[in-house]
C-alpha positions in Angstrom: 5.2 117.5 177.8 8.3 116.0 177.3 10.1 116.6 174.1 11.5 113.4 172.1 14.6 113.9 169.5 14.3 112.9 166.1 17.4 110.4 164.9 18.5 113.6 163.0 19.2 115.4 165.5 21.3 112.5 167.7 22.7 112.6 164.7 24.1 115.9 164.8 24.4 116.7 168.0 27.3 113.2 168.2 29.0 114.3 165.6 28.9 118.2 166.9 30.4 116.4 170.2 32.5 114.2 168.3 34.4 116.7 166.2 33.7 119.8 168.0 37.8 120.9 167.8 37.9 120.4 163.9 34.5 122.0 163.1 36.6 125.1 165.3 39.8 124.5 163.5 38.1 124.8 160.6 35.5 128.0 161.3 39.2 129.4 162.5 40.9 128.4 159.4 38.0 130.1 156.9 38.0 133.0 158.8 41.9 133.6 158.5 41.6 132.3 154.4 38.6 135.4 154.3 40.6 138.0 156.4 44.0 137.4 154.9 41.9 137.8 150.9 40.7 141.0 152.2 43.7 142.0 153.7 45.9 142.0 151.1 45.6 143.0 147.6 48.1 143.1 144.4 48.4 145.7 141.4 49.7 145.0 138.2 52.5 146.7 136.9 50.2 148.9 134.3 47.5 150.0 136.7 46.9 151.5 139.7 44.4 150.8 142.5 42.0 153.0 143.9 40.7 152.3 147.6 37.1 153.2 148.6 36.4 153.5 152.2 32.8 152.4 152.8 31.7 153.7 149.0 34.4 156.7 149.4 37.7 157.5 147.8 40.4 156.9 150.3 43.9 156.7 148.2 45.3 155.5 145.3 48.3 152.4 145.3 50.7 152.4 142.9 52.0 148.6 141.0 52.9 146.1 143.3 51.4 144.2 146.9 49.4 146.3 149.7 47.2 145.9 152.6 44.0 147.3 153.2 41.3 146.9 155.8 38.7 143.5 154.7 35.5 144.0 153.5 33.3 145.5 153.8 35.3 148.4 154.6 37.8 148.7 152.4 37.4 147.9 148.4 39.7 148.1 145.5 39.1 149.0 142.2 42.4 148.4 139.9 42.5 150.9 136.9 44.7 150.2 133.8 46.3 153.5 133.6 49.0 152.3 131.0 46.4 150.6 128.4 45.9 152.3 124.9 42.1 152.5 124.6 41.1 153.2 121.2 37.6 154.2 119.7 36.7 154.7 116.0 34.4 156.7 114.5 32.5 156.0 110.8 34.0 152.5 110.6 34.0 149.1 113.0 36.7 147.0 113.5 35.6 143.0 113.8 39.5 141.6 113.7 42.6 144.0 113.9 45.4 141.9 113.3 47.9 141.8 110.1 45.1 141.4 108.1 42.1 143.7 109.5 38.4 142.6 109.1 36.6 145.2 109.2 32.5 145.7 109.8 29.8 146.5 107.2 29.5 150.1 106.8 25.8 150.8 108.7 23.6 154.1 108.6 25.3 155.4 112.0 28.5 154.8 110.3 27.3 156.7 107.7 26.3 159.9 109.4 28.9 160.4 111.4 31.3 160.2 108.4 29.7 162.2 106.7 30.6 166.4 107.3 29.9 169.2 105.8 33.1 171.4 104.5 33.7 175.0 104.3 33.2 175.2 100.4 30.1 173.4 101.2 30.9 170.3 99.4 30.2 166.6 101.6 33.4 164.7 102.2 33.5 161.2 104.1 35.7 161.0 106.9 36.7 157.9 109.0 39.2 158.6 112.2 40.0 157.0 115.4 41.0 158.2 118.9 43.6 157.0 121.0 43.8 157.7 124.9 44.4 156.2 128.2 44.1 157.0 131.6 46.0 159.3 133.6 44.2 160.2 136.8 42.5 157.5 137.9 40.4 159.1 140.6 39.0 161.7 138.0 38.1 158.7 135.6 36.6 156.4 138.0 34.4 159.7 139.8 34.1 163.2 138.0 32.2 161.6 135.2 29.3 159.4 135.9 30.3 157.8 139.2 32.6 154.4 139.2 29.9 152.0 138.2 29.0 153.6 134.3 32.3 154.9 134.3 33.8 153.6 131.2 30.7 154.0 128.8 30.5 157.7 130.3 33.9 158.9 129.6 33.7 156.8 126.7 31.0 158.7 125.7 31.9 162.2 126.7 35.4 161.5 124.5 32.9 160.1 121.3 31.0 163.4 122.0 34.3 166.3 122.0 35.9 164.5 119.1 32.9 164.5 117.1 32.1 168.6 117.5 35.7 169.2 117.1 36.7 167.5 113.8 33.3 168.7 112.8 34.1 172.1 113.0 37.7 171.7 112.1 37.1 170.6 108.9 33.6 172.8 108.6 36.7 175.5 108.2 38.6 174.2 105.3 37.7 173.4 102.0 37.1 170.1 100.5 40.3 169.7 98.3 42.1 170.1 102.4 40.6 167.9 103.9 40.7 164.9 101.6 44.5 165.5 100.3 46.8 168.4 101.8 45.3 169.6 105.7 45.0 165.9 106.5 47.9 166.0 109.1 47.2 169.7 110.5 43.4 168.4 111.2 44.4 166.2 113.0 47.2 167.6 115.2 44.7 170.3 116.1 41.8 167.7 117.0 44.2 166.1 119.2 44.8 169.5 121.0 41.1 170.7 121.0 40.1 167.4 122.0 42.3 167.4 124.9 41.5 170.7 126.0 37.2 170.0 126.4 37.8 166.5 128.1 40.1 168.6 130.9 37.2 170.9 131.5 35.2 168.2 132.3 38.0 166.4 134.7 37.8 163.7 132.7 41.2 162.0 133.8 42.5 160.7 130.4 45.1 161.9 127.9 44.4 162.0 124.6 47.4 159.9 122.6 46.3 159.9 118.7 44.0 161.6 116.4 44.5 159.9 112.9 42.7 160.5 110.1 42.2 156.8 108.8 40.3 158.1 105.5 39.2 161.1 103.9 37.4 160.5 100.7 34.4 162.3 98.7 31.1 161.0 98.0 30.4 158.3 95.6 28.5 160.8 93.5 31.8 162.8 93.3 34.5 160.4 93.8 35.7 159.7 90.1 36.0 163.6 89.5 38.6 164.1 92.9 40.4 161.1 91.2 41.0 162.7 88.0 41.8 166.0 89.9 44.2 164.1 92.1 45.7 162.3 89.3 45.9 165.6 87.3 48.2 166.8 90.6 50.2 164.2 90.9 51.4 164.6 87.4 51.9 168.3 87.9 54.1 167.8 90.7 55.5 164.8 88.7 56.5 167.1 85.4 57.7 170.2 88.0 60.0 167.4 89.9 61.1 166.5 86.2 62.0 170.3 85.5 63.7 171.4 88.3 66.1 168.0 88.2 66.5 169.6 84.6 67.3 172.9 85.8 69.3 171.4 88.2 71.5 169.5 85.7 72.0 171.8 82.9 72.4 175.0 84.8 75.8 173.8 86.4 76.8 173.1 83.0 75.9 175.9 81.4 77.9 178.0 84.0 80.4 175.8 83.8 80.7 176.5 79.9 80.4 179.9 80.9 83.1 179.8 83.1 84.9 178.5 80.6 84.1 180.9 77.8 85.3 183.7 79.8 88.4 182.1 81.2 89.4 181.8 77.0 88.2 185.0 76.5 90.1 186.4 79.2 93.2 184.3 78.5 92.9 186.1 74.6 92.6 189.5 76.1 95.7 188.6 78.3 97.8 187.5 74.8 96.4 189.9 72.0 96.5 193.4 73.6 99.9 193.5 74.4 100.7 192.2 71.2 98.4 194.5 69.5 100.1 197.6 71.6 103.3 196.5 70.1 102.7 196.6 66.9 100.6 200.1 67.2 103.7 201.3 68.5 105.6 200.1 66.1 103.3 201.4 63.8 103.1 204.9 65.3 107.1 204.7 65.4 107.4 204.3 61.8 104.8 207.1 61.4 107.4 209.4 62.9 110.3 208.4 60.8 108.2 208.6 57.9 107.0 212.3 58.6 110.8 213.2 58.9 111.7 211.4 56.0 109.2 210.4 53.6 110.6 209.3 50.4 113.5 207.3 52.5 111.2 205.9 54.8 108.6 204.8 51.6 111.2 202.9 49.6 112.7 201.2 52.5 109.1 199.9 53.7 108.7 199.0 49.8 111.7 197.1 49.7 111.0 195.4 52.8 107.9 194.4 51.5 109.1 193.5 48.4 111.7 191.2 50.4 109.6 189.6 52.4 107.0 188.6 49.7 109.6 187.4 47.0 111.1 185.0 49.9 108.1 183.3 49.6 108.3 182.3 45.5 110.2 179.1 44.3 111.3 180.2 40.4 111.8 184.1 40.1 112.1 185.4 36.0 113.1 188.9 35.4 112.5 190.5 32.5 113.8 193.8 31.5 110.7 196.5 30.2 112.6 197.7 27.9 112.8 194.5 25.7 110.6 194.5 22.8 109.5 191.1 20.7 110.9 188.9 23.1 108.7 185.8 23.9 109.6 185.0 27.2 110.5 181.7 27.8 109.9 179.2 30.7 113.0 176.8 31.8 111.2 173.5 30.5 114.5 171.9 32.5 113.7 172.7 35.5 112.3 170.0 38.1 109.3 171.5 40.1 107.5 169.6 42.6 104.5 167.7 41.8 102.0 169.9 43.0 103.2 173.3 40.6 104.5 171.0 37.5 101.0 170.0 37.4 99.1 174.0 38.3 101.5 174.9 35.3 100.1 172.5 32.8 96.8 173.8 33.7 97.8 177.0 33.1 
C-alpha cells in the first residue's frame, strides 16, 4: 500500500532540505555554548570549590577561573569559606541593622534560656555563636552528606554549645554568671565548643561565643537589681576612699617630711649651742670650787650689771638713812608709756 505524506511533513522535510547547514551550525553552536559552561567554572574570592567526580570528592579549587570535565562528570559545589555564620540561642533576630528588631520571645526561646546554676538558683541566658568554615571537604561530607549539610552542622554546632554553656555555668553560682564570670564563660565555651565539633570533623572554626544577656527570673529580678545596685555603690564609695587615701597620704608625708626636716634643722642649731653653754657652765663650776667667795661676787656683779642695764631711772638710797621720804624727780620727762604706769601706781 502506498504511503501518502501529510502537508506537515512536506513541510518539514523542505525546510530540513532548505536549511539543513544552519539547523547544523546551530546543533554545533549549542553544543560548544553547553560544553564551554561545563567546562569552565569561576570561584569567588571568599569561597572555595569543591569538585565531585561522578558523586565523589575529587579536589578542592581555590578563588579564581578553572576547568573541569562537563557534566555529568564533573560538578562544583562552591563553599563560602570566608563568611561569618552566626546562630543565636534564646532570642531571634527579625532585622539586624543599627536599630535591631528583634522576635517575640516564644516557649523554645524560653527553655533554652533558661539553666540551672550551681547554687541551684534559674538564671536566663541569651548567647550567640559565631563560626565559619574552614575545611570545606569535612563540612560538605563528615556530617550528614553534602545535600543536608548546612542544617546538619548547623545542628551538631546548636547541639555542643548548648551542653557546654549548660554545664559551664551549672558550675558557678548565680551572682557569676549574671555579673562577674560573664567573660570567662564565654572564653571557655568558645574553647569547649571548638574542641567537640573537631571530634566530629566538622570542618568549621568557632569565631565568637558572647554572652548577649545574662539576667534572673522575673520572680527574682528586682532583688539582683537592688543587690547590683548595692555593689555598684560599694565599689563607688571604695573608688571614693582610696582617691582619698591617695591624696592626703602624700601630704601627710609630705608634712612629715617637713616636720622632721625642722626638727632636725633645731637639733643641728640647739645642741651645739646648748654644749657651749654647759661648758661654760661646767668651766665656771671649776673656778668657783677654787675660789668661791671671788668667783660668787663676781657672777653677782655681773648679774647685777646686766640686769640694771636694762632700767631707765635708777634711785639709790642709802639704808642707813632714817625719816627720809624718798622722793621721785617730778622733772623728769619719761616716755608716755611709764609717765602713765607711774600714775597708776
Amino acid at each position: 500500500m502506498e504511503h501518502t505524506s501529510s502537508p506537515i511533513e512536506v513541510v518539514i522535510r523542505h525546510y530540513a532540505k532548505r536549511y539543513r547547514g544552519w539547523i547544523f551550525f546551530g546543533l554545533i553552536f549549542f553544543l560548544a555554548v553547553w560544553v564551554g559552561g561545563s567546562v569552565f567554572y569561576s570561584v569567588e574570592a571568599d569561597s572555595e570549590g569543591v569538585v565531585l567526580r561522578f558523586g565523589k570528592y575529587s579536589k578542592t579549587t581555590l578563588p579564581g577561573l578553572h576547568t573541569k570535565w562537563p557534566w555529568p562528570i564533573d560538578a562544583v559545589m562552591v563553599v563560602p569559606v570566608q563568611q561569618i555564620q552566626t546562630l543565636e540561642f534564646g532570642f531571634g533576630t527579625i532585622d539586624p541593622g543599627q536599630v535591631t528588631r528583634y522576635a517575640p520571645q516564644t516557649p523554645e526561646h524560653e527553655t533554652i534560656a533558661r539553666m540551672l546554676t550551681g547554687d541551684l538558683n534559674l538564671a536566663h541566658v541569651e548567647w550567640i555563636v559565631q563560626y565559619r568554615i574552614k575545611d570545606a571537604q569535612h563540612y560538605l561530607f563528615r556530617i550528614g552528606g553534602h545535600r543536608s549539610n548546612k542544617v546538619a552542622v548547623e545542628n551538631t554546632i546548636r547541639n555542643a554549645a548548648e551542653a557546654v554553656l549548660r554545664k559551664l555555668v551549672g558550675d558557678r553560682s548565680v551572682d557569676e554568671v549574671i555579673t562577674r564570670g560573664r567573660e570567662e564563660i564565654a572564653s571557655e565555651a568558645k574553647r569547649e565548643i571548638q574542641e567537640m565539633i573537631d571530634n566530629f570533623e566538622a570542618g568549621v572554626e568557632v569565631v565568637t561565643v558572647k554572652l548577649q544577656s545574662a539576667t534572673p527570673p522575673e520572680a527574682v529580678k528586682d532583688a539582683f537589681d537592688a543587690v547590683n545596685r548595692a555593689r555598684q555603690n560599694k565599689e563607688r564609695v571604695v573608688n571614693e576612699a582610696r582617691g582619698e587615701r591617695n591624696r592626703v597620704i602624700p601630704a601627710a608625708r609630705g608634712q612629715r617630711d617637713r616636720v622632721i626636716s625642722e626638727a632636725e634643722g633645731y637639733r643641728e642649731r640647739v645642741v651645739p649651742e646648748m654644749t657651749g653653754r654647759a661648758n661654760a657652765f661646767l668651766a665656771q663650776l671649776a673656778e668657783y670650787h677654787k675660789a668661791p667667795e671671788v668667783t660668787r661676787t663676781r657672777l653677782y656683779l655681773e648679774a647685777m650689771e646686766e640686769t640694771l642695764a636694762q632700767v631707765d631711772g635708777i634711785t639709790v638710797i642709802d639704808e642707813s638713812v632714817r625719816g627720809l621720804l624718798p622722793m621721785l624727780n617730778l622733772g623728769s620727762v619719761d616716755p608716755p608709756a611709764k609717765s602713765q604706769e607711774g600714775g597708776g601706781r
